[in-house]
C-alpha positions as a printed NumPy array, in Angstrom:
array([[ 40.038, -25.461, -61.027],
       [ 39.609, -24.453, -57.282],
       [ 36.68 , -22.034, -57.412],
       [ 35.838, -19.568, -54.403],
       [ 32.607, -20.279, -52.908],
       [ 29.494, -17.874, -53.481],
       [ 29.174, -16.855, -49.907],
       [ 32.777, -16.773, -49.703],
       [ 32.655, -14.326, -52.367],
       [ 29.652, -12.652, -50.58 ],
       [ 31.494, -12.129, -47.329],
       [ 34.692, -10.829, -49.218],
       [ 32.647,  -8.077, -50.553],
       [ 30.716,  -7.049, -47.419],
       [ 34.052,  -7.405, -45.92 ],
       [ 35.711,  -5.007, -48.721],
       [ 32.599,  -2.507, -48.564],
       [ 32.779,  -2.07 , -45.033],
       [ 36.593,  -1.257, -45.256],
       [ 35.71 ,   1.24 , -48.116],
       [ 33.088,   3.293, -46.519],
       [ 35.415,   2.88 , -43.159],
       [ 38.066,   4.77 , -44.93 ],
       [ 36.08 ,   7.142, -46.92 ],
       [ 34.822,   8.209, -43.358],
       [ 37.88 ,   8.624, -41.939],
       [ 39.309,  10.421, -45.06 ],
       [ 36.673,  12.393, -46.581],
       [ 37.42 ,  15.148, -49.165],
       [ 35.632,  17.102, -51.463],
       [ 36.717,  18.381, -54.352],
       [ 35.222,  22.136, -55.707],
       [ 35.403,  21.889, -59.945],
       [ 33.148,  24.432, -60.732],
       [ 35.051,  28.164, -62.25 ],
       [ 33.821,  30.092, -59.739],
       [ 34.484,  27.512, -56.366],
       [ 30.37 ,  28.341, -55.685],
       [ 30.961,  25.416, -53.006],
       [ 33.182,  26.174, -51.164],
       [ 33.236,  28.246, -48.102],
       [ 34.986,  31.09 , -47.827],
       [ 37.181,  30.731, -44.854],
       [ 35.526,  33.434, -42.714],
       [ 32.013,  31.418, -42.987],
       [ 33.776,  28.019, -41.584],
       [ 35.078,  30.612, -38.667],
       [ 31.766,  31.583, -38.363],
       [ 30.398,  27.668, -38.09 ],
       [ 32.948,  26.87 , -35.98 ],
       [ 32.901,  29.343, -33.474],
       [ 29.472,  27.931, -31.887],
       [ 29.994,  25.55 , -29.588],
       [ 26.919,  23.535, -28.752],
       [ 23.885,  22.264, -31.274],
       [ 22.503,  25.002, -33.603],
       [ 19.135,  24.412, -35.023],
       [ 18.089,  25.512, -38.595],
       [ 14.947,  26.345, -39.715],
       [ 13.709,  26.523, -43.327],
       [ 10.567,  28.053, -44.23 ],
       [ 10.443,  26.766, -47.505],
       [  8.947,  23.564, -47.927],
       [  5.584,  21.898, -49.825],
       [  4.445,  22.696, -53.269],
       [  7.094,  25.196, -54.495],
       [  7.309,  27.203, -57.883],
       [ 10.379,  26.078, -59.809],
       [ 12.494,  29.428, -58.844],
       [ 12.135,  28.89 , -54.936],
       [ 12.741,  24.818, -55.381],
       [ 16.019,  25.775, -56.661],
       [ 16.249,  28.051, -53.813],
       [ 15.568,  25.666, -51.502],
       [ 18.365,  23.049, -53.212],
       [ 20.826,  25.498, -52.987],
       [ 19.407,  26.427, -49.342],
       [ 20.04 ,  22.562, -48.613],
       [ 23.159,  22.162, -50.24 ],
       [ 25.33 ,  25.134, -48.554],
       [ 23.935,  23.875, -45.411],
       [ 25.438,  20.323, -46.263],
       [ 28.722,  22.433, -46.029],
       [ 27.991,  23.914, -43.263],
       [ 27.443,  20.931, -41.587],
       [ 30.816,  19.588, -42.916],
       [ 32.767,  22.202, -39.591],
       [ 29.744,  22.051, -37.38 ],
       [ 28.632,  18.432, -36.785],
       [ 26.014,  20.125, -34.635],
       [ 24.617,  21.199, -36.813],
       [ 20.438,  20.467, -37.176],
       [ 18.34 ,  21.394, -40.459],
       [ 14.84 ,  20.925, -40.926],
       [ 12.626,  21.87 , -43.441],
       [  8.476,  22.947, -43.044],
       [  6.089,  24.93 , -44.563],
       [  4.336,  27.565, -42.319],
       [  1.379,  27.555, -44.463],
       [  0.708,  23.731, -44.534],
       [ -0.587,  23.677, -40.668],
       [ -3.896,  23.398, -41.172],
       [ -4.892,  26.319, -39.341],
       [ -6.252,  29.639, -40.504],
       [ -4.391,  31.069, -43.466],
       [ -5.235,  34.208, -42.718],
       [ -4.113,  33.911, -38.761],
       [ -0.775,  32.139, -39.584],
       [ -0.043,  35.195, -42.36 ],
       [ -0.29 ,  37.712, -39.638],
       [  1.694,  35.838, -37.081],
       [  4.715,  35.372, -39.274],
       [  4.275,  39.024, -40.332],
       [  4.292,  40.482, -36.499],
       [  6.906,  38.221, -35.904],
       [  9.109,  40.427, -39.209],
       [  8.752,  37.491, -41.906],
       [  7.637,  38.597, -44.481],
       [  6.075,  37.072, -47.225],
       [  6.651,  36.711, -51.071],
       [  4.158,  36.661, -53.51 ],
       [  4.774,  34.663, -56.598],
       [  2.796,  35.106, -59.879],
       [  2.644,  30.815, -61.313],
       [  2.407,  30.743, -65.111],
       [  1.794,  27.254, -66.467],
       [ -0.024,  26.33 , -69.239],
       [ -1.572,  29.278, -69.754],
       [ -2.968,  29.457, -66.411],
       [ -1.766,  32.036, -63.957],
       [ -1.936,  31.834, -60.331],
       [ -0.63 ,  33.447, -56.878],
       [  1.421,  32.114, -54.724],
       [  2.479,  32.83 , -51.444],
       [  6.178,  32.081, -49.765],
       [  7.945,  32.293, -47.073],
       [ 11.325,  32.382, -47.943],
       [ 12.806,  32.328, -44.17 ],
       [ 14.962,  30.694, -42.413],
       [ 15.368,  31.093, -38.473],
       [ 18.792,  29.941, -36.785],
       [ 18.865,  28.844, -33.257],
       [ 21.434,  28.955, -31.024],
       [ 20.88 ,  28.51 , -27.122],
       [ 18.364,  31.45 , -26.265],
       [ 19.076,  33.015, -29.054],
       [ 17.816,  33.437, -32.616],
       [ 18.431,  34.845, -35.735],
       [ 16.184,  35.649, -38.829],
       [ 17.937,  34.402, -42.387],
       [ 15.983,  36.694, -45.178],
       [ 16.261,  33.694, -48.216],
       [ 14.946,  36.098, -50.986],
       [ 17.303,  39.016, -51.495],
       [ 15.314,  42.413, -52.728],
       [ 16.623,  43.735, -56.369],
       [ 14.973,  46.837, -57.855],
       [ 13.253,  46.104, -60.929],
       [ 13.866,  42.469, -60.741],
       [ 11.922,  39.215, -62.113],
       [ 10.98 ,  36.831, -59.749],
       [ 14.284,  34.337, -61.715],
       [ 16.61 ,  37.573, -61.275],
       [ 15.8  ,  38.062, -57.123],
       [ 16.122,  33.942, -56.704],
       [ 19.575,  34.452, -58.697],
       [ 20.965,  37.086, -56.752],
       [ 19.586,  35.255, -53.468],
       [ 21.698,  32.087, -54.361],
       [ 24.563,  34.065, -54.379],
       [ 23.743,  36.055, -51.432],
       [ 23.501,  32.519, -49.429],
       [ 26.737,  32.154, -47.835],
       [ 26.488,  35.634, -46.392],
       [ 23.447,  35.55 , -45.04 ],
       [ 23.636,  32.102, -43.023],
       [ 27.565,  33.183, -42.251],
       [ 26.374,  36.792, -40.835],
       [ 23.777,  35.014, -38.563],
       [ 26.161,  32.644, -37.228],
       [ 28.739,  35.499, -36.503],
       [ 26.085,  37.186, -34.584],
       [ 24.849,  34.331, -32.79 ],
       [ 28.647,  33.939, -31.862],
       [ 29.322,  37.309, -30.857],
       [ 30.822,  37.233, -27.211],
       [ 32.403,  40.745, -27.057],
       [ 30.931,  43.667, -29.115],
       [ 32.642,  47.197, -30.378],
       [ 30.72 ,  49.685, -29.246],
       [ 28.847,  52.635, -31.28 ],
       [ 28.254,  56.257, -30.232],
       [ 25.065,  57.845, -31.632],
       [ 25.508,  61.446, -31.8  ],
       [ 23.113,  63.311, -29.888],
       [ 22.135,  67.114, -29.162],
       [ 22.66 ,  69.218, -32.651],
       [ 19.251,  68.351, -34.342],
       [ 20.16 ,  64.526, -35.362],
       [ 17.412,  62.271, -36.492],
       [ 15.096,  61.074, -34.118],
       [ 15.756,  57.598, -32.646],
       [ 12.235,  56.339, -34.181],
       [ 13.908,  57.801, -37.807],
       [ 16.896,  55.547, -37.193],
       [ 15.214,  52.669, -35.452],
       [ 15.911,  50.378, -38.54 ],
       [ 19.571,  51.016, -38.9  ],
       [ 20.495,  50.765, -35.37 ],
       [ 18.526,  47.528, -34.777],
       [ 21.155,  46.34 , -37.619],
       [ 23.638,  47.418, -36.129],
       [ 22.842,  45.72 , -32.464],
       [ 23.627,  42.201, -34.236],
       [ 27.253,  43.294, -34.527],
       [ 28.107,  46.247, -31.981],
       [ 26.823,  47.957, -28.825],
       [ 25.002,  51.041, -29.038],
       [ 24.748,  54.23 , -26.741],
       [ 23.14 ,  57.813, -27.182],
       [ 26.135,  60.213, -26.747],
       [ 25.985,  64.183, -26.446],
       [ 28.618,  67.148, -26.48 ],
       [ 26.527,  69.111, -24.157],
       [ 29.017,  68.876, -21.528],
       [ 32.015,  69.926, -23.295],
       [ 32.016,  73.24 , -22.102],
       [ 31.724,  72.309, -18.736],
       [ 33.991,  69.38 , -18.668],
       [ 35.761,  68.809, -22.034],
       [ 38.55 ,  66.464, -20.26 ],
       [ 36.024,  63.892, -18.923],
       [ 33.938,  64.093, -22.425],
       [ 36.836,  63.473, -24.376],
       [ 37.702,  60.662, -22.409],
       [ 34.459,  59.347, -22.471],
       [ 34.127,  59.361, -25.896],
       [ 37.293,  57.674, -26.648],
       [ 35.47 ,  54.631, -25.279],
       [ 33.654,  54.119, -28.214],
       [ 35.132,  52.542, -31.349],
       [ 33.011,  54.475, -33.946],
       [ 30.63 ,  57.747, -33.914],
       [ 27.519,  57.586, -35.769],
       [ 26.737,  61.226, -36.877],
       [ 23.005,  61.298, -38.037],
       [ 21.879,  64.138, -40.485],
       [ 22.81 ,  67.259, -37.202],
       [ 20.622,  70.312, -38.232],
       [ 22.444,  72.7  , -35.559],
       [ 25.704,  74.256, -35.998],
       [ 28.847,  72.45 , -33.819],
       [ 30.897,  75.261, -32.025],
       [ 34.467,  75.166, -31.916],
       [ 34.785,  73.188, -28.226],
       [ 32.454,  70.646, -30.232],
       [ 34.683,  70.098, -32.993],
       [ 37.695,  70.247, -30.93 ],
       [ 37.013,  67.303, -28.792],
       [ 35.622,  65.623, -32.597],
       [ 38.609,  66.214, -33.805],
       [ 40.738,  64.472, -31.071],
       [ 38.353,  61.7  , -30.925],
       [ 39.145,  61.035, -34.733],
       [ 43.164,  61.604, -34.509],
       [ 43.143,  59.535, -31.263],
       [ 41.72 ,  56.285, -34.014],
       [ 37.722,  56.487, -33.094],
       [ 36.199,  56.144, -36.22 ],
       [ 33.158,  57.902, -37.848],
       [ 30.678,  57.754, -40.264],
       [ 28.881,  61.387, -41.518],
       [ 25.762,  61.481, -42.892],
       [ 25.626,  65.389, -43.879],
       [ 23.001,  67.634, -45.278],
       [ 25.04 ,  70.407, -47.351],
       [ 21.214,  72.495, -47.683],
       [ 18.166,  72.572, -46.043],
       [ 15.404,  71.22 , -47.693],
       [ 12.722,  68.727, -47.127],
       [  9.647,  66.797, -49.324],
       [  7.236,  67.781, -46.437],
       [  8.092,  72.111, -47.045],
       [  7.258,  71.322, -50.546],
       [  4.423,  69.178, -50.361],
       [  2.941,  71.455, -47.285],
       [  3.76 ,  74.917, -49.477],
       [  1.522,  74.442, -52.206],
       [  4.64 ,  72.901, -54.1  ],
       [  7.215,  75.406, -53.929],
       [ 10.013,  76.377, -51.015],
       [ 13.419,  77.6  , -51.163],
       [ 16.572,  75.568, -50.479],
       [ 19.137,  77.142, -48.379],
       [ 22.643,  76.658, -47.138],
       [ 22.985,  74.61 , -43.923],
       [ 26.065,  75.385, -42.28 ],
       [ 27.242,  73.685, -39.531],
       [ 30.028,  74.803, -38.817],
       [ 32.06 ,  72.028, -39.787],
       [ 33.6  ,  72.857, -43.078],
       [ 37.211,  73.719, -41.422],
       [ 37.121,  70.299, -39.784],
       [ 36.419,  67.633, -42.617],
       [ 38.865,  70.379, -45.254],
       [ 41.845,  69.005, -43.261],
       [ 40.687,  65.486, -44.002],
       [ 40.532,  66.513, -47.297],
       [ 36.877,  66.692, -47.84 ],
       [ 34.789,  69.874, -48.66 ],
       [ 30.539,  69.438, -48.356],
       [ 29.053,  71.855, -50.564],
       [ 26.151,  74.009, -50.29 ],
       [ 23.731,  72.438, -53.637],
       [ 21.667,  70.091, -54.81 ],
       [ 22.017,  67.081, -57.266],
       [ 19.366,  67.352, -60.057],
       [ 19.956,  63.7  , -61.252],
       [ 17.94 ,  62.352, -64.301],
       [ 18.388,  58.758, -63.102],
       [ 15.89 ,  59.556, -60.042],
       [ 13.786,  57.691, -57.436],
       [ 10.073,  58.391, -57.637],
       [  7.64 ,  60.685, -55.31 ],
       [  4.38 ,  59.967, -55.326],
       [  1.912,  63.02 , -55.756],
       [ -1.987,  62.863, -55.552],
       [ -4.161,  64.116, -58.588],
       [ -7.614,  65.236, -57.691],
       [ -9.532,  65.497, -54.555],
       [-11.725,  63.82 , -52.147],
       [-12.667,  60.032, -53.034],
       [-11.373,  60.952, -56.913],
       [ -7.721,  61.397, -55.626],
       [ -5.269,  59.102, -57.342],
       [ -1.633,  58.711, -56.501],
       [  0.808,  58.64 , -59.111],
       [  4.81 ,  58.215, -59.062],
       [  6.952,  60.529, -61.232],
       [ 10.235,  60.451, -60.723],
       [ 11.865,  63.618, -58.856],
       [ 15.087,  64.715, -60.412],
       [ 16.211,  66.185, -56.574],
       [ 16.167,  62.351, -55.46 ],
       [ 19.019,  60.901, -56.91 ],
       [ 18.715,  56.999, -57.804],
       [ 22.822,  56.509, -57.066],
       [ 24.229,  53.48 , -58.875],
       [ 27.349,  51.322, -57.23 ],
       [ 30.588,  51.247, -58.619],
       [ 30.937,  47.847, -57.74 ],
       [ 35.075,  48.453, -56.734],
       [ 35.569,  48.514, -52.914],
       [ 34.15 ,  45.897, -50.373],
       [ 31.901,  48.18 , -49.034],
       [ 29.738,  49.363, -52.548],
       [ 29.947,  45.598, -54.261],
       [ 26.846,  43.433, -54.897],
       [ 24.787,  45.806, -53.353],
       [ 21.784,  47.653, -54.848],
       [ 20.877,  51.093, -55.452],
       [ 20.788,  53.754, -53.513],
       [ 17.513,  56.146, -52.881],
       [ 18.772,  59.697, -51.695],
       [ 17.223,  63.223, -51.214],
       [ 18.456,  66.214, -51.626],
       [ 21.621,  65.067, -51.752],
       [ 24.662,  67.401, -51.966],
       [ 28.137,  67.194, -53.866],
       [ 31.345,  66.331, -52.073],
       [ 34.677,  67.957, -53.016],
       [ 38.284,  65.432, -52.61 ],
       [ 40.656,  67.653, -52.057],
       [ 44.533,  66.979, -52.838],
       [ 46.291,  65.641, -49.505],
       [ 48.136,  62.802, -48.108],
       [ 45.207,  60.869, -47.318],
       [ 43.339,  58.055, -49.615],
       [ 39.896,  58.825, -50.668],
       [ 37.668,  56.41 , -52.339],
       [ 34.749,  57.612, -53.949],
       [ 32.174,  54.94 , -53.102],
       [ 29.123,  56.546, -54.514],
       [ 28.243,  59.206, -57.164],
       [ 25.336,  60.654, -59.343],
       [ 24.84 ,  59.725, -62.588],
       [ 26.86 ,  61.056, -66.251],
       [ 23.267,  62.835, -66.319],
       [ 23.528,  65.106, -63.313],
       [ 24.309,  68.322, -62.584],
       [ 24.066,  70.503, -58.988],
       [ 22.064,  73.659, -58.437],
       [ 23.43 ,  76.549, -56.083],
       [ 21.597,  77.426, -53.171],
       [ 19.4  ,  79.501, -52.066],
       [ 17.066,  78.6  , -54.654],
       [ 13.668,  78.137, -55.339],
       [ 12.599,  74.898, -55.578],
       [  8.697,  73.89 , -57.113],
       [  6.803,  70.453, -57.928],
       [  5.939,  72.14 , -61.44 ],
       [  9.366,  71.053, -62.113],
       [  8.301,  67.106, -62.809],
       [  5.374,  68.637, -65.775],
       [  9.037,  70.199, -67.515],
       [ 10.464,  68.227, -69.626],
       [ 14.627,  68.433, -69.003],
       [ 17.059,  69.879, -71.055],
       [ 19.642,  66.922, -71.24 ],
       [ 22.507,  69.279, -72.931],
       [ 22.592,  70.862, -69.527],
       [ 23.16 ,  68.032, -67.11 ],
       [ 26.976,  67.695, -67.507],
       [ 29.511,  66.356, -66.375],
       [ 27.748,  64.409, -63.825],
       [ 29.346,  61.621, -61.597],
       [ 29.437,  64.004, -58.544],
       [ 31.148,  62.059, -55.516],
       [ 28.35 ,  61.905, -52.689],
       [ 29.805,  59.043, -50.533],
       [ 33.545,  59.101, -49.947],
       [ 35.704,  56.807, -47.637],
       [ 38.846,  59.048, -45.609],
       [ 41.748,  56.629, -45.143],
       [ 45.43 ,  57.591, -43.465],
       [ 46.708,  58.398, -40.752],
       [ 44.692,  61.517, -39.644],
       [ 46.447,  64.859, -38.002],
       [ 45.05 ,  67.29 , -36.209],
       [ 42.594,  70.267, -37.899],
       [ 43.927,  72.072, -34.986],
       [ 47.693,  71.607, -35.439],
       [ 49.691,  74.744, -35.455],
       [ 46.366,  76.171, -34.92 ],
       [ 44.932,  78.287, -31.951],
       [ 42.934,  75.854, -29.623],
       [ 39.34 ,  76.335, -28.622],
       [ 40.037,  74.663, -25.036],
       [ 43.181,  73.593, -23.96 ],
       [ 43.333,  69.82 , -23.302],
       [ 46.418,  67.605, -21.818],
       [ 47.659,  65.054, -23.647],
       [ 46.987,  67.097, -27.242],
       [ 46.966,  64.273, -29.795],
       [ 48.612,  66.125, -32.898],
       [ 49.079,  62.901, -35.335],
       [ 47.216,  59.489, -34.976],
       [ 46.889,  55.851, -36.046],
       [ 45.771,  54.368, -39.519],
       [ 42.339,  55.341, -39.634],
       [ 38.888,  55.917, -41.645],
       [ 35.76 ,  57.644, -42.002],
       [ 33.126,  58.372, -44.519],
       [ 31.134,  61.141, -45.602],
       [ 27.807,  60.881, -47.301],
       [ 26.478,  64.248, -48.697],
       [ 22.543,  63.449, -47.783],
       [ 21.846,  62.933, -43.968],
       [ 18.203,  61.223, -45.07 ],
       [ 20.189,  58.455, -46.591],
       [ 19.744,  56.532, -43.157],
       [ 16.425,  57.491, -42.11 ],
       [ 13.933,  55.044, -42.155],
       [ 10.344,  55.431, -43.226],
       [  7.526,  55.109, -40.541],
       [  3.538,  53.564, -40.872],
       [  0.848,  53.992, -38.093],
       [  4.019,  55.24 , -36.228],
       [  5.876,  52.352, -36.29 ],
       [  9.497,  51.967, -38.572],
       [  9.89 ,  50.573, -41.603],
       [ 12.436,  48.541, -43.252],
       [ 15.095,  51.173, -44.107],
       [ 15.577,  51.3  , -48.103],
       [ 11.78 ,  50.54 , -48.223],
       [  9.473,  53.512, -49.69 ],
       [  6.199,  52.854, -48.631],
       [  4.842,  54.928, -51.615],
       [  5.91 ,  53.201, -54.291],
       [  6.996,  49.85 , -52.82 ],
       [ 10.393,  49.616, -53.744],
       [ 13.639,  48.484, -52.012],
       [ 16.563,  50.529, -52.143],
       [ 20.705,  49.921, -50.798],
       [ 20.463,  51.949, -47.791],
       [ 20.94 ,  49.612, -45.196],
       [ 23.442,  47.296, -46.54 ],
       [ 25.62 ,  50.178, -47.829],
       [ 25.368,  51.381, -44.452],
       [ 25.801,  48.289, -42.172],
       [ 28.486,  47.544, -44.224],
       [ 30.141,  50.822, -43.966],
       [ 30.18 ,  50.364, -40.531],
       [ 31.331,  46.927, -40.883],
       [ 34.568,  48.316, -42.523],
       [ 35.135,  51.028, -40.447],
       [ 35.361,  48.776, -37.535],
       [ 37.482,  46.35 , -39.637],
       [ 34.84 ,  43.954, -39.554],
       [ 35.767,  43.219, -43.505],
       [ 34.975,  38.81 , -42.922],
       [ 31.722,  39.398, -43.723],
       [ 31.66 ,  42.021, -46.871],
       [ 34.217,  39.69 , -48.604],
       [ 32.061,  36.983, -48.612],
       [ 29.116,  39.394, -49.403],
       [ 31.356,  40.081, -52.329],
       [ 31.757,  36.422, -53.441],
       [ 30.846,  35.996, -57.673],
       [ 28.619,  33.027, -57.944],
       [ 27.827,  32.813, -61.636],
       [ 23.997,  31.255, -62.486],
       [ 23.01 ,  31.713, -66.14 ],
       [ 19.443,  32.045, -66.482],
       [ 17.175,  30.133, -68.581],
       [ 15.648,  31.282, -71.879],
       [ 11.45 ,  31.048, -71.314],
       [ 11.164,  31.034, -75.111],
       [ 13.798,  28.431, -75.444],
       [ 12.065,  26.224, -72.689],
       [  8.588,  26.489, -74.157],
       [  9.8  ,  25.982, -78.002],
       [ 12.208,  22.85 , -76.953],
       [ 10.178,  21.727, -74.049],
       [  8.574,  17.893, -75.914],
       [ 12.02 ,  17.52 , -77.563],
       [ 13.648,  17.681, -74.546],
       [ 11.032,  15.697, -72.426],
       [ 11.378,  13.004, -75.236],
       [ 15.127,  13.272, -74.461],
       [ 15.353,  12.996, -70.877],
       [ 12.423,   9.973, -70.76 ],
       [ 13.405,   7.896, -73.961],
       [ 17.189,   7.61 , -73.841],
       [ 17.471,   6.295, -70.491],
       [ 14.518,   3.948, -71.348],
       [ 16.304,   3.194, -74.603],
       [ 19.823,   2.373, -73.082],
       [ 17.941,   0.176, -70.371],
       [ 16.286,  -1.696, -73.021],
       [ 20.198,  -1.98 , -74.762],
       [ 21.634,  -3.224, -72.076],
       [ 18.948,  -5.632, -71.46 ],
       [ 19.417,  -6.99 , -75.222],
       [ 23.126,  -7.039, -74.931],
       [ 22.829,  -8.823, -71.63 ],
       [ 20.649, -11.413, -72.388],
       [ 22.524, -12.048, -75.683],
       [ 25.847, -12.365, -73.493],
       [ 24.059, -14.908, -71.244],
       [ 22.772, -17.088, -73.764],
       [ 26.252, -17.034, -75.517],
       [ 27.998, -17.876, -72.623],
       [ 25.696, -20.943, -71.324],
       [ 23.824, -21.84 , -74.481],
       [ 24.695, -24.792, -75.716]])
């Protein structure tokens, strides 16, 4: 019997694993099994890789010694990135720890804080030791000159340390896929930022706009000159692609409105952030606890009730409520304590419209109820206040000894008061068969497909400040939580400007179960003896069976 050589048969299997891996190259797939397709990439985040032409450098700042939660991070970190890499072969990842230097802790924390990277401290639990840990869970994207900060840990009110890493796995794709579609941003919509009717201070809205520069440009923008030249400020305004309106504490007049009102009809869209009273923390804090409420009008209640939407003049007592922090005693005996304050509504998503899904919740203050009124336009409530809510007329007096009463919860009905809602249609005129303020040429009467959205508290986008610097908007420095605010709002914006890629992949499901601790710790030597002695034991099986086989075969 003619018998093939051993190095033939050698060479025919290099020869046969060279073709294999040849073809495999040239043909690669993947297939996706899992229910939920958690790997693979929504088509608007292989846009986003493949729009950069040119290497793109990766940065993780999560490397070295790592509690169990952020390992996992980091796998998952690693893994999208493999799939990344899979439309943009230029694609460079490395992987350090920030802390591991060698030089001064204390020096490198500060650094990396200046530089807006901000650490996470863990609390380490193992065998009934506890320790603290800190992380950076950062990653910085490079792309020619320019560079983009990748926040790894997602906030989540009232989270566990498990809970944030969960959510963050599933906020992965977004956040690498939002800093490679600003990185590839060539041409940028631009923004108007109402000016000149008592808006927020730049400083208060420092946060937010710096958001919004990754996407759009941005420009101040006043109606000062509308009764001088309302033509050219019309046409001027129509430049921009959306109008940011900023809590306004000063009545519009009817020229103001006017050339609003075209700007809207002619397709420019906007996004209100309204106070319906007057009333600030500060008057009652600075009035020995007690200061009356009032109307604010503005003078644009005609306006928005042709679009369908009426602002009213109250306040939302809301027993699901954000927290104020108040100081007990005086002097160096002065504590600080949180109690919640029923006039700072803790608003809950409804989790069904792009713009409201997977985010969290939202911190507002003294908020006021929004009326949809019957017309042809859509209107999608995106947030309300609680079933345990009701509003309060104005004026009225409003006191701190409120938090020491205890509510009467048969009186907070019916609740679910709209205070965000999205306008959708195409918009006509508030000043159709209507007498004119100004006359205009080219009176637009009926417009485009178009949207806007009103938000019943004008505080909603203002931004804390310490030592006079911003902070984080969503953050309260008092009680150091994280609220919604910003992501509700930059991706409001996102959807007014149709800039929807993004918020659908924001509102990819990735289902991760967690993991029982009691189950773990009671199963934790049967499972070790598991994991260790079957693979030991099948070795050792196949080793008997083997060797049994050989002697069978050659004994004699």
């Amino acid at each position: 019997m003619n018998r093939k050589s051993p190095a033939l048969k050698g060479l025919l299997a290099l020869v046969a694993l060279v073709a294999v891996n040849a073809v495999s190259e040239l043909a690669y797939t993947r297939w996706d099994l899992t229910e939920d397709h958690r790997f693979t990439l929504a088509p608007q985040s292989i846009r986003a890789a493949e729009a950069l032409e040119g290497p793109v450098g990766v940065q993780i700042l999560l490397d070295g010694e790592l509690p169990p939660e952020f390992a996992r991070l980091q796998q998952e970190t690693r893994l999208l990135l493999e799939q990344f890499a899979q439309y943009h072969r230029a694609l460079e990842v490395s992987f350090t720890d920030p802390m591991a230097s060698g030089a001064d802790d204390e020096e490198t924390l500060r650094a990396l804080q200046s530089g807006g990277l901000r650490p996470a401290s863990v609390t380490v639990e193992e065998n009934n030791r506890v320790s603290q840990e800190v992380v950076f869970p950062w990653a910085l994207v490079t792309f020619g000159d320019k560079t983009e900060k990748v926040a790894l840990l997602k906030n989540q009110l009232g989270a566990s340390t498990e809970e944030r890493v969960n959510a963050s796995i599933q906020n992965l794709e977004y956040a690498f896929a939002d800093a490679f579609t600003k990185l590839g941003l060539s041409e940028k919509k631009t923004i108007a930022v109402l000016k000149g009717n008592g808006q927020l201070a730049d400083i208060y809205l420092a946060d937010y706009l710096t958001a919004l520069k990754g996407y759009y440009n941005l420009a101040p923008f006043t109606l000062d000159s509308v009764d001088t030249a309302p033509e050219k400020t019309v046409e001027t305004l129509k430049r921009f692609d959306a109008v940011l309106m900023a809590k306004p504490t000063e009545a519009f007049t009817e020229a103001e409105k006017y050339v609003l009102d075209q700007y809207m009809v002619s397709g420019g869209k906007s996004l209100w952030l309204l106070d319906g009273v007057a009333m600030e923390l500060d008057s009652l804090l600075n009035r020995d606890g007690e200061a009356v409420a009032l109307p604010r009008d503005l003078g644009l209640g005609d306006l928005l009730f042709r679009y369908g939407i009426r602002l009213n003049p109250n306040l939302v007592n809301d027993l699901y409520a954000t927290q104020i922090v108040l100081a007990a005693g005086e002097g160096n005996n002065a504590q600080y304590d949180p109690v919640p304050w029923v006039y700072h509504p803790m608003v809950f998503s409804r989790e069904d419209h792009p713009i409201n899904t997977n985010t969290e919740a939202l911190r507002m203050q003294f908020a006021s109820s929004i009326d949809t009124l019957p017309n042809p336009y859509r209107k999608t409530v995106l947030y309300a206040s609680s079933p345990l809510s009701r509003v309060e007329g104005t004026p009225k007096i409003i006191g701190l000894d409120a938090i020491s009463r205890e509510p009467d919860r048969s009186t907070y009905t019916p609740g679910n008061y709209p205070l965000a809602v999205l306008v959708e249609g195409r918009f006509t005129s508030a000043y159709k068969n209507r007498v004119r303020p100004l006359e205009l040429p080219g009176f637009v009467e009926e417009g485009p497909e178009n949207r806007m959205i009103v938000i019943g508290d004008g505080d909603l986008v203002a931004n804390q400040l310490r030592n006079g610097r911003p902070l984080e908007l969503g953050y309260d420095k008092w009680t150091n939580n994280f609220y919604g605010n910003r992501e509700f709002l930059v991706n409001a914006m996102n959807y007014l400007l149709e800039d929807t890629g993004l918020i659908n992949i924001r509102n990819k499901k990735v289902s991760i179960p967690l993991l029982d601790p009691e189950k773990i710790a009671a199963g934790k030597t049967r499972w070790q003896l598991l994991n260790i002695g079957i693979p030991v034991g099948l070795i050792l099986l196949l080793g008997v069976v083997f060797n049994g086989l050989r002697r069978r075969r050659y004994g004699k």
